[in-house]
N, C-alpha and C positions, 0 to 999 in steps of 0.2 A: 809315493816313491818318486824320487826324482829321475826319471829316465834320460838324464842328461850323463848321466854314469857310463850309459852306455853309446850315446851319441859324441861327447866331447863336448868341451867347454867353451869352445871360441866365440866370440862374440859374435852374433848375427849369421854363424853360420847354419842354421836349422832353415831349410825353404821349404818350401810346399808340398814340394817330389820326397821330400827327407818324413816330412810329420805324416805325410799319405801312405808311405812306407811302413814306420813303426808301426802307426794304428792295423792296417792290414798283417804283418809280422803278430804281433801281440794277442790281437782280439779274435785270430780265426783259428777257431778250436776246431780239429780236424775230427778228432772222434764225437762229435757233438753234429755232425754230417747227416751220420744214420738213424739217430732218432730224429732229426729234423725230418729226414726222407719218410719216416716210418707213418706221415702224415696221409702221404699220397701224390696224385699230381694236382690236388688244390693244395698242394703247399705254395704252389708258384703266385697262386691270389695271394694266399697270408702272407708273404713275404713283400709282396707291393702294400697290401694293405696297411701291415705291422711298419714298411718302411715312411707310410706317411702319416701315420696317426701315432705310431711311439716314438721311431727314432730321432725322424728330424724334430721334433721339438724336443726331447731328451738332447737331441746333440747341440741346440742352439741356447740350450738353460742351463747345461754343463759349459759350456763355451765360456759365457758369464759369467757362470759362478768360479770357473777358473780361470779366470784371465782379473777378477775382480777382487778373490780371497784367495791369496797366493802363501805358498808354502805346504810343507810336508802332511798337513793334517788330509787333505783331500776331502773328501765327502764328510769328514768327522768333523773340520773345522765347521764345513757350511752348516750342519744340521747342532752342532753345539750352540753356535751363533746366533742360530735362528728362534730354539729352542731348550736351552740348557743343557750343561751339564748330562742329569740323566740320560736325556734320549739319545745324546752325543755319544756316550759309553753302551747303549744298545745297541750304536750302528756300528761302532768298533767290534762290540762283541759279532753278531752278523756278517759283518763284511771279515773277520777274522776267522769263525768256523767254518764258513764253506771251505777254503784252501786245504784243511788237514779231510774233512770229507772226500772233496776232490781227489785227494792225492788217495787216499786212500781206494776210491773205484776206477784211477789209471791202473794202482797194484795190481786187484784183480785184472782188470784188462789185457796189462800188461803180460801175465802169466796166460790169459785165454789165445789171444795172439799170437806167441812162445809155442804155446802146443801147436798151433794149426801148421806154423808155417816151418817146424823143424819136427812134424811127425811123432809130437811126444803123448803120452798119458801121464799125467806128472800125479800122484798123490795128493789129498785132500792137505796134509802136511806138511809136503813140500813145494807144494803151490802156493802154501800161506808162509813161507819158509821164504822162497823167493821173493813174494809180495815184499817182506819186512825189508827185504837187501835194497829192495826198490826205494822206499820211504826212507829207508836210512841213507840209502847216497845220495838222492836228491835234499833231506835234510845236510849234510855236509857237505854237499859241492853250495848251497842254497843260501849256508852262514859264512861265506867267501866273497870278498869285496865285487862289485860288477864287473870291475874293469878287469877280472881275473877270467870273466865265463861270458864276457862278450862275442867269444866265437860258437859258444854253443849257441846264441840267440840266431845269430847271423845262418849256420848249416841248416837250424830248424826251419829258418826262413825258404830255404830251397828246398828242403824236404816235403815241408806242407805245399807247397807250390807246383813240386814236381811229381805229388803223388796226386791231385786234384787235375793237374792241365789229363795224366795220364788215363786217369779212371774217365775226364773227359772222352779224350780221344779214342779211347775204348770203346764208351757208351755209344758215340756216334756210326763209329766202322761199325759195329752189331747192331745198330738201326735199321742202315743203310742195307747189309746183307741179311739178317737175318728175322730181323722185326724185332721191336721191344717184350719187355714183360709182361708191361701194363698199358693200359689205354692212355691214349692223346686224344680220345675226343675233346671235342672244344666243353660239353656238360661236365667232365672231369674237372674241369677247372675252376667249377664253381667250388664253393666253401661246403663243405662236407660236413652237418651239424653231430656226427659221430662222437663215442666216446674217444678212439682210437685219436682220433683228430684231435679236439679238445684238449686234452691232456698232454699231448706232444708240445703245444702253440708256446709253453711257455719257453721251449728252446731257442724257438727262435729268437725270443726277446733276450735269453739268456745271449745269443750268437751277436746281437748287439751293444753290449753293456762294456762301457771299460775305455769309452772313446773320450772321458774326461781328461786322462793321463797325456792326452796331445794338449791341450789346455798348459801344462806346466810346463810346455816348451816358448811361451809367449815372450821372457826377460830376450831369447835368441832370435827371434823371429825380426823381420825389418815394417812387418806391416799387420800385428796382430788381429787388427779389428778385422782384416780381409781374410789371413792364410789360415787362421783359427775354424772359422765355419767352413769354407773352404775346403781346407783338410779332414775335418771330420764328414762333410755330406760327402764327397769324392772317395774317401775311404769308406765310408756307408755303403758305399754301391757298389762298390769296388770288392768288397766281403760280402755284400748278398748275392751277387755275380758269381762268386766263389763257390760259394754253398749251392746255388740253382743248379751249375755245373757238376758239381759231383751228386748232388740230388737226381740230374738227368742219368748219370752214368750209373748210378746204384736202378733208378728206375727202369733202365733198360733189362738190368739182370735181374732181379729179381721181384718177383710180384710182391707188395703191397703188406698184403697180409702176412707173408711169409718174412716179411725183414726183420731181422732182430738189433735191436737196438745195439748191443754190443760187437756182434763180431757180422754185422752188415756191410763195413767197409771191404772187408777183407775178403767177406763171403764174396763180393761181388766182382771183383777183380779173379776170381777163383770161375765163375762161371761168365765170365766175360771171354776170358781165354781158355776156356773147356777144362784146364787140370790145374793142378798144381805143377810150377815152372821155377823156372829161374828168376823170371822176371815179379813174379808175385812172392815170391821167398825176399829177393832186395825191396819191392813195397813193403813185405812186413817188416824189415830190419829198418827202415828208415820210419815204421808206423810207431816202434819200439822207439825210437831214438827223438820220436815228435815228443813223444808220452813223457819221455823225461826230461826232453828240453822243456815242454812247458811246464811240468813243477818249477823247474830251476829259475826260468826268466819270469814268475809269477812273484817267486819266493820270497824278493826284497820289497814290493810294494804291501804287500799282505801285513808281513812281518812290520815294518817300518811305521805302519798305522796304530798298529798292535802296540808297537813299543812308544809312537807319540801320543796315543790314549793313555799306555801305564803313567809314562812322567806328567802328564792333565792329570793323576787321581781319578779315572774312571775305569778303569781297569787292575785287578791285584800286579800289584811289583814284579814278579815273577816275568811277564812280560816285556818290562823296562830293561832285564837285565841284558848288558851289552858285554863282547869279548876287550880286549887292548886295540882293536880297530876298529872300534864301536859301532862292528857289527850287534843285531838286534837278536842275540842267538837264543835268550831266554824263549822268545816267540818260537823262534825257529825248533827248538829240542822240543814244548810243546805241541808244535807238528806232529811231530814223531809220535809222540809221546800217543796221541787223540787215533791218530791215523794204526798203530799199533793195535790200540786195543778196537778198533774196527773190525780189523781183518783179522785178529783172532777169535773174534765173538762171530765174524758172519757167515762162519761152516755151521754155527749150531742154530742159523733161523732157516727153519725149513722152506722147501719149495718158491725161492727165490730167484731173478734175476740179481745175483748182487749188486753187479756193474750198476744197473738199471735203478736200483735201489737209491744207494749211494750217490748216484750220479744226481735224479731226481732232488732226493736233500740238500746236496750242496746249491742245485740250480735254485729252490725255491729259498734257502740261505741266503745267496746273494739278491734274489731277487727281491725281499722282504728289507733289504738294508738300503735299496735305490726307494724304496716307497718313501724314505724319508726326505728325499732330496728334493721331490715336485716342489711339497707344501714351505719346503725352507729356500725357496725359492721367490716365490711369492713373499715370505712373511719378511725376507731380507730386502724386499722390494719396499714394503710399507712401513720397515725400523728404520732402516740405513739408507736413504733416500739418498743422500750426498753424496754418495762415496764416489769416486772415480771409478767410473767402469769402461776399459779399454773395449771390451764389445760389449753391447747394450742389443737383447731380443726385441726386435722391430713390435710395434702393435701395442694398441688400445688397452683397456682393461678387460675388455669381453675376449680377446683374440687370446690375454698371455690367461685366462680364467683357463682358457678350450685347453692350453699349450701347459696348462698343468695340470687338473683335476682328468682329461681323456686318458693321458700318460700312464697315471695313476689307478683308475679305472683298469685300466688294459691289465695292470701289473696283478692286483689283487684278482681279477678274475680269472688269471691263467695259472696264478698258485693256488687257486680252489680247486681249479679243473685240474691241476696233477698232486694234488696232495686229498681230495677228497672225494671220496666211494660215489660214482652218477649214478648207478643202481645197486640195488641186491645183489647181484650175480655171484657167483660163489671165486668168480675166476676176477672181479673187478675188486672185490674186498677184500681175496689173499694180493693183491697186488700195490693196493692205498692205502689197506689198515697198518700196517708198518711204517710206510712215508711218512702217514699224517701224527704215528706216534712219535716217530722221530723229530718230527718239528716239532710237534706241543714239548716233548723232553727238551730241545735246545731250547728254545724260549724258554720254559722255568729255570733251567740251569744259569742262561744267560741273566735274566733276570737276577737273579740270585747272585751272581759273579761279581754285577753290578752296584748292585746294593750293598754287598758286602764292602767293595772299595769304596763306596762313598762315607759308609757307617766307619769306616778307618782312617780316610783323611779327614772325618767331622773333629774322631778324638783325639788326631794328633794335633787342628788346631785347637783343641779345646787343652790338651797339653801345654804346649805352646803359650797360649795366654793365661795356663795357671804359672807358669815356670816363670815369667814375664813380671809377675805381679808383686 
């Protein structure tokens, strides 16, 4: 996506304070909080740890690879280029499912939320009722040009901003008077070799992914080789800062074992101020209104990807299809369409966190689609030797080996730990054996999607050059 849609066009006007901005707006997913907190207080190591061994070199090979291979394809371009065709339409396909997943376990959320914070019991019916209203206006505000829903990105911005400084400020006043939840020993701090643990970690990496899209502000920028990494470690810190802080303020309220992934933001703000108030009813209206601004400010990069793999032939046409302002709507009604029959099927799988569910698939979705970028990294290092690269990752061959295969590493072992059963337990295998069907089903589907479009533009050139002859 070109997120200059929503910045403005002028030349050189994008600076440092501008791209540090977006990246912190875009990339800090506010309900992605409480499962991060649901770690413990060694989340505060994984978060230094994850920030030196994933992100910054994720953020310094993203930096390159978008300041080097410019234009709309993003992550699809580098790994097509790297790798063909196929694998290029896998990462489309991946980098394009998690969004309707996603959207699909805000709906639930979005209805769990509704109830706490305006005192309802909503039916199994019309909870799923609601959900659909959700998916379908974030699909219709979604296939509307940027420059039309600029101000929803911009309020989201203060909402998330202003419900994190708050649950802050909370968490500390109830330190300070009354004691925390959980312990602050310094032992706490160490890494927790837990299932609970494990399985959480890939959020965190999920809380960092998505800081390439400052990359595509380089043509505006006055000094890209500097404000590019720059911007992105600054906003790295700047969003794990984010997250520590309202990690301390849920930690305060609520013990550990007891947090629930879904309605832990909210629970916690709820027993921070002893009841339900005023002031935690406007948190949930502005938690509501995060939920749907981020469908909507996701909507055009997702989709835009989707629809530059259909016109590549790596994706069925269906995706290509654009409105008279060529918006990408075929993608977009596909949303819908995916996210729809989610939340009608997810009353009938028993004994689930839905949110939790859904939420997990999409994370391990996206996260399965950056596994392709380390290695197209490297391999665009050892084809394309020439090419002008306005930032170039400092270091040897042994240093950028570390700065791609550890990255890597990290990634795949945190989608085991939330997609696959660590024991027998009767309570670890109603909770993975679903997730990890869901991935194996999206990967053959995907698969399949793929093959299919390739097997169709084979015969339309093979058409082509019978018609020719």
């Amino acid at each position: 996506m070109d997120w200059r849609l929503y910045y403005g066009n002028g030349k050189k006007k994008f600076k440092l304070f501008d791209a540090v901005l977006m990246s912190v707006v875009v990339i800090l997913v506010v309900e992605s909080a409480a499962p991060a907190a649901a770690i413990g207080t060694s989340q505060f190591f994984w978060w230094i740890f994850l920030l030196g061994l994933f992100f910054l070199p994720y953020g310094l090979i993203s930096s390159e690879l978008g300041t080097t291979y410019t234009g709309d394809g993003g992550l699809y371009d580098w790994v097509k280029q790297a790798f063909g065709s196929r694998w290029g339409g896998r990462l489309a396909w991946l980098y394009w499912i998690n969004y309707p997943i996603w959207m699909a376990s805000l709906g639930v959320l979005f209805t769990q939320v509704a109830e706490t914070i305006f005192n309802l019991k909503l039916g199994t019916w019309l909870a799923v009722g609601i959900q659909l209203i959700f998916v379908w206006f974030v699909v219709i505000v979604g296939n509307q040009p940027a420059s039309e829903s600029k101000w929803i990105m911009n309020l989201a911005a203060f909402a998330k901003i202003f419900t994190i400084l708050s649950l802050t400020g909370l968490g500390i006043y109830v330190a300070v008077t009354r004691g925390v939840a959980n312990s602050f020993a310094p032992r706490e701090f160490l890494p927790q070799m837990n299932i609970n643990s494990l399985s959480n970690l890939s959020i965190i990496i999920f809380n960092f992914l998505g800081f390439e899209v400052v990359a595509t502000m380089a043509d505006d920028m006055d000094n890209p080789r500097k404000q590019i990494p720059q911007a992105i470690i600054y906003g790295g810190v700047l969003i794990a800062v984010f997250y520590l802080m309202s990690a301390f303020g849920m930690s305060a309220a609520i013990p550990t074992n007891e947090l629930s992934a879904s309605s832990g933001l909210l629970d916690s703000f709820i027993l921070l101020i002893g009841k339900m108030n005023w002031f935690v009813v406007v948190i949930g209206v502005l938690f509501l209104y995060i939920l749907v601004s981020e469908m909507v400010s996701w909507a055009l990069g997702v989709n835009y990807v989707a629809d530059y793999a259909a016109k590549d032939h790596v994706l069925p046409n269906v995706f290509g299809i654009e409105n008279k302002q060529h918006m990408p709507v075929g993608t977009g009604y596909l949303n819908g369409v995916v996210a729809t029959i989610l939340i009608v099927v997810a009353p009938l799988i028993p004994n689930q966190d839905i949110f939790w569910a859904f939420f997990s698939l999409n994370v391990i979705a996206l996260l399965l689609s950056y596994t392709m970028m380390f290695p197209a990294f490297l391999k665009l290092r050892k084809i394309d030797p020439q090419r002008d690269r306005p930032f170039k990752v400092p270091g040897g061959k042994g240093l950028l080996w570390c700065m791609t295969w550890i990255p890597e590493f990290l990634l795949l072992l945190t989608v085991i730990f939330t997609a696959v059963p660590l024991n027998t337990t009767a309570a670890e295998l109603s909770a993975k054996v679903p997730i990890l069907i869901g991935v194996i089903v999206t990967l053959v589907v995907g698969e399949l999607v793929v093959r299919i479009a390739e097997r169709r533009e084979v015969n339309q050139r093979l058409k082509i050059k019978e018609t020719q002859k």
